[in-house]
C-alpha positions in Angstrom: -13.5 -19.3 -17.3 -14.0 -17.2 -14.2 -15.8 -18.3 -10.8 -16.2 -15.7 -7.7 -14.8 -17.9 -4.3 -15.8 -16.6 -1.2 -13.6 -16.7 1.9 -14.8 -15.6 5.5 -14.7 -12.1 4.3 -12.7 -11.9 1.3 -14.0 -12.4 -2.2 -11.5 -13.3 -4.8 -12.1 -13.7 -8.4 -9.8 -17.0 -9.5 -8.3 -16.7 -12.8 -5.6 -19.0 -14.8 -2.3 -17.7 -13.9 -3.0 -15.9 -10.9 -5.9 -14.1 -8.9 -7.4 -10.7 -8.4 -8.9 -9.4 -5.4 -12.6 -8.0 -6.0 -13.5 -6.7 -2.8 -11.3 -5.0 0.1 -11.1 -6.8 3.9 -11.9 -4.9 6.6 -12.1 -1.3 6.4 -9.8 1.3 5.1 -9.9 4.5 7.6 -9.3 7.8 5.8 -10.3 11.2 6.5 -10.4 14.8 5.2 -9.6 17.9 7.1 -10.9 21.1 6.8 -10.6 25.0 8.9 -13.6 26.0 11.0 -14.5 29.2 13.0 -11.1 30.6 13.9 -8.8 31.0 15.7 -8.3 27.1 16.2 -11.4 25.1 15.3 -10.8 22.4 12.8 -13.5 20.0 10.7 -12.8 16.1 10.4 -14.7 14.2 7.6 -14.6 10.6 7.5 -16.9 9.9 4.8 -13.7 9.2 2.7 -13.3 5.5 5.1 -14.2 2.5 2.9 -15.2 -1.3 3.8 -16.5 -3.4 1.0 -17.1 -6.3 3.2 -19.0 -4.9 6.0 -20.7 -1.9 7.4 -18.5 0.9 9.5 -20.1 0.8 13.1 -17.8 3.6 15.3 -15.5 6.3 14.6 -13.3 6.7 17.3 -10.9 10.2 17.0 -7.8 11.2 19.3 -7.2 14.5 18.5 -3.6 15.0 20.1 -4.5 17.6 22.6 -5.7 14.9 25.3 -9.3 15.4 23.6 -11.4 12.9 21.9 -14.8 12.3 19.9 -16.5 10.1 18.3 -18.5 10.1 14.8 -18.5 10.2 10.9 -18.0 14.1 11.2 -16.9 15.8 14.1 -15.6 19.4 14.6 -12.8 19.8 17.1 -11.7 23.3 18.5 -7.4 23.4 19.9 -6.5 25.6 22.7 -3.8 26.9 21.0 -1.7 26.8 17.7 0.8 24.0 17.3 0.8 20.4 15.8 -1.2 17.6 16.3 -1.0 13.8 15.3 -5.1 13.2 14.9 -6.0 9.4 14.9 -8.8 7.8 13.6 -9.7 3.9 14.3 -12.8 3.0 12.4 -14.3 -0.4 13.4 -17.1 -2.2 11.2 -19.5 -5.1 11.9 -17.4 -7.8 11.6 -14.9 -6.1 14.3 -12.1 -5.6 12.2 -10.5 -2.6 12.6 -8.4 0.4 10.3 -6.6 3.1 11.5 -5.0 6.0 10.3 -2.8 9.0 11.3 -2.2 12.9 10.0 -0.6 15.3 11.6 -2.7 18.9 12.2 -0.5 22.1 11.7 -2.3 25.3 13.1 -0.2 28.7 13.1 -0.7 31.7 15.5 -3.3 33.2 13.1 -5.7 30.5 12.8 -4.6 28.9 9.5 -4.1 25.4 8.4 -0.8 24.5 7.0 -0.8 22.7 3.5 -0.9 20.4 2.2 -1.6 18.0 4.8 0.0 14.6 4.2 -1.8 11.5 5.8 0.6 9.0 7.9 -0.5 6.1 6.1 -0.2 3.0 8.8 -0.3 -0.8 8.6 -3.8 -2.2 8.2 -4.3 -4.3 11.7 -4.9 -7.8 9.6 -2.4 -11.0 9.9 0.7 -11.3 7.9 0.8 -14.1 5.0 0.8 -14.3 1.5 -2.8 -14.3 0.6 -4.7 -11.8 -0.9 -6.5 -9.6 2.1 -2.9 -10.4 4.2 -0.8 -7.9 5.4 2.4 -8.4 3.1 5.6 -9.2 5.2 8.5 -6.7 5.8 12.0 -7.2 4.1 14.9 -4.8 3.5 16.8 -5.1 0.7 19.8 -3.2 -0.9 19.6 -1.2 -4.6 22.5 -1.2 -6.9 24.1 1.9 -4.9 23.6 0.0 -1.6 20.8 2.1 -0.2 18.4 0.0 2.1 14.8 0.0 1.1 12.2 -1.7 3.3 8.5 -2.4 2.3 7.4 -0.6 5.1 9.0 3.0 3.2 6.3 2.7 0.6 2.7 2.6 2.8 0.9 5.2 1.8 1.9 4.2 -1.9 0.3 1.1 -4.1 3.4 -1.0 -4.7 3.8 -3.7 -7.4 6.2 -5.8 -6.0 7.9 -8.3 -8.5 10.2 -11.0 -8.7 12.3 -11.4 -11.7 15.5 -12.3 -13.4 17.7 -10.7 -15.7 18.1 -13.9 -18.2 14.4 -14.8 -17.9 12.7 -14.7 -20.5 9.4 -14.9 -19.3 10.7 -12.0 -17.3 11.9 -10.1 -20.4 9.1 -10.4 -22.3 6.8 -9.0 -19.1 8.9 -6.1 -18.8 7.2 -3.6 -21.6 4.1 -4.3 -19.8 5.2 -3.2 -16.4 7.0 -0.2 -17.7 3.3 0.7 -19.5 1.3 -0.1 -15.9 3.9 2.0 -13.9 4.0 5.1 -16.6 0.1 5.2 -16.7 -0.4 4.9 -13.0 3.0 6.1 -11.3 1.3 9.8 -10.8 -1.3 8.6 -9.0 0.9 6.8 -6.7 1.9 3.8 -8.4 5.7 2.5 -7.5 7.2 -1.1 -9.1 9.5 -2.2 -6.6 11.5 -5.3 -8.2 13.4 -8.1 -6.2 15.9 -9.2 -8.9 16.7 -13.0 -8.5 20.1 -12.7 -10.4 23.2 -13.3 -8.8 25.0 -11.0 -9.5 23.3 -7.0 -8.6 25.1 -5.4 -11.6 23.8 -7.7 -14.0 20.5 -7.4 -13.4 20.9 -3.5 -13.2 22.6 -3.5 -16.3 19.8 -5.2 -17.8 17.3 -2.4 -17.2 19.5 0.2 -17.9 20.5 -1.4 -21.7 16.8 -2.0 -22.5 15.9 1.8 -21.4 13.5 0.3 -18.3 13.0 3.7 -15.9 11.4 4.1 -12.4 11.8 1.2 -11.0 12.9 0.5 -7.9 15.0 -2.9 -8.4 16.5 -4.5 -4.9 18.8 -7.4 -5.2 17.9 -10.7 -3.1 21.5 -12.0 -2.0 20.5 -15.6 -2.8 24.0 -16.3 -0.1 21.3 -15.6 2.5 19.6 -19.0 1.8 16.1 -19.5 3.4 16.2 -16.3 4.4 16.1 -14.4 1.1 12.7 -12.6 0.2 11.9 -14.9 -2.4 11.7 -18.0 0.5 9.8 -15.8 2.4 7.3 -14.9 0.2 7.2 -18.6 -1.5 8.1 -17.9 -4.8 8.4 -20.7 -7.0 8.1 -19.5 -10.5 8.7 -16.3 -12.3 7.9 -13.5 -13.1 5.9 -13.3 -9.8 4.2 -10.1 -8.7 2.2 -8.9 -5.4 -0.2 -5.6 -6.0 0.1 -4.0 -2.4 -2.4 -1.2 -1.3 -1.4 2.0 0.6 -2.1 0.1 3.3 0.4 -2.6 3.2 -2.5 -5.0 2.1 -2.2 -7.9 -0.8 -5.0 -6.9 -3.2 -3.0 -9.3 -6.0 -0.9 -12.6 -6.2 -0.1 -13.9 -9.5 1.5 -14.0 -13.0 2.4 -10.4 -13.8 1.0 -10.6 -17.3 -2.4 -11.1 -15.7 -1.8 -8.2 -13.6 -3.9 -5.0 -15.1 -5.2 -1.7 -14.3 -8.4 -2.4 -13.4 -6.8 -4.6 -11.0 -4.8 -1.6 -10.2 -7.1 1.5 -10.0 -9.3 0.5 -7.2 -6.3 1.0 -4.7 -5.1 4.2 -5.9 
């Protein structure tokens, strides 16, 4: 059985197991950029911006020159060639606000460099655990000791799971999260892991034997105590997984078998 809850802003749809986040909080700022009249004129679109929960009230552009505009669409003409960070903070109804960042390449002859790759930033909501919560930062080691933090993936959806090596709940969830991130991974899909095991190579070796690819799979040191990921982020069964939007966003918290692309696609 299924029953919508509605909090403040946030609808969430509660299922056994877990939920799923319906509807977005606060709005997502996105834009497009296009060339105008050379030699320097460019066009901004932000029809791409999205808020399920309210209505967008302002767009609010820096365009990196010193200039600034407001507006859904606005045309902008440089002074000169050169790069330019433009930002865009949206605002809605309910006065939440979303950012975000590209940077504007112009050469001598007027053209736009490609492809132009959007800065994707933190959406301005509190940090916690729930879904519609900014999801908090952690850096964590892989098996060849490179740092990862959470904050390298914005601009990416991120499953982010806890596990362990001789779980068998674990075990028997893998196959499905090797199917979600091989049918989503191209559209910008990652699977970050925290493995719960103590010992790094164990849990490596685990994923290597059973032929699991493209994951990302950080170790949480459980020598660090309370301050290990899993203690931050509560975590008292597993597996546990967290669906994080480009954004940084929770759109998911819950067992990962109950996790599934439809749960998925909206964020991609």
């Amino acid at each position: 059985m299924k029953r919508a809850i509605i909090i403040g802003l946030v609808v969430v749809s509660a299922v056994a197991w877990g939920a799923t986040v319906v509807v977005a909080a606060g709005p997502m700022a996105n834009f497009a950029v296009s060339a105008g009249e050379k030699p320097y004129t460019v066009i901004f679109d932000a029809s791409a911006t999205t808020d399920a929960t309210s209505t967008i009230t302002a767009y609010q552009w820096t365009f990196g020159d010193g200039y600034t505009d407001v507006g859904e669409h606005v045309t902008h003409t440089y002074a000169n060639a050169g790069s330019y960070v433009v930002t865009l903070v949206v605002f809605d109804a309910s006065y939440a606000i979303g950012r975000m960042q590209r940077t504007v390449v112009i050469t001598a002859d007027g053209t736009l460099q490609s492809p132009l790759k959007p800065k994707f930033t933190r959406a301005d909501v509190p940090v916690g655990l729930k879904v519609g919560d900014a999801a908090p930062e952690f850096a964590l080691t892989d098996s060849a000791g490179k740092v990862h933090k959470l904050s390298d993936f914005l601009g990416k959806v991120v499953i982010l799971e806890f596990w362990r090596s001789t779980c068998p709940h674990c075990q028997a969830e893998m196959p499905h999260l090797q199917q979600l991130f091989n049918s989503y991974n191209k559209a910008g899909l990652v699977v970050v892991l925290v493995a719960l095991d103590y010992n790094m190579a164990v849990a490596q070796a685990y994923l290597t034997a059973h032929d699991y690819t493209g994951f990302i799979n950080l170790w949480d040191d459980p020598s660090q105590g309370d301050k290990t990921v899993a203690n931050i982020y509560k975590v008292s069964s597993i597996p546990w997984a967290f669906l994080i939007d480009r954004h940084g966003v929770i759109r998911f918290v819950g067992w990962t078998g109950r996790l599934v692309g439809s749960d998925i696609e909206p964020w991609l």
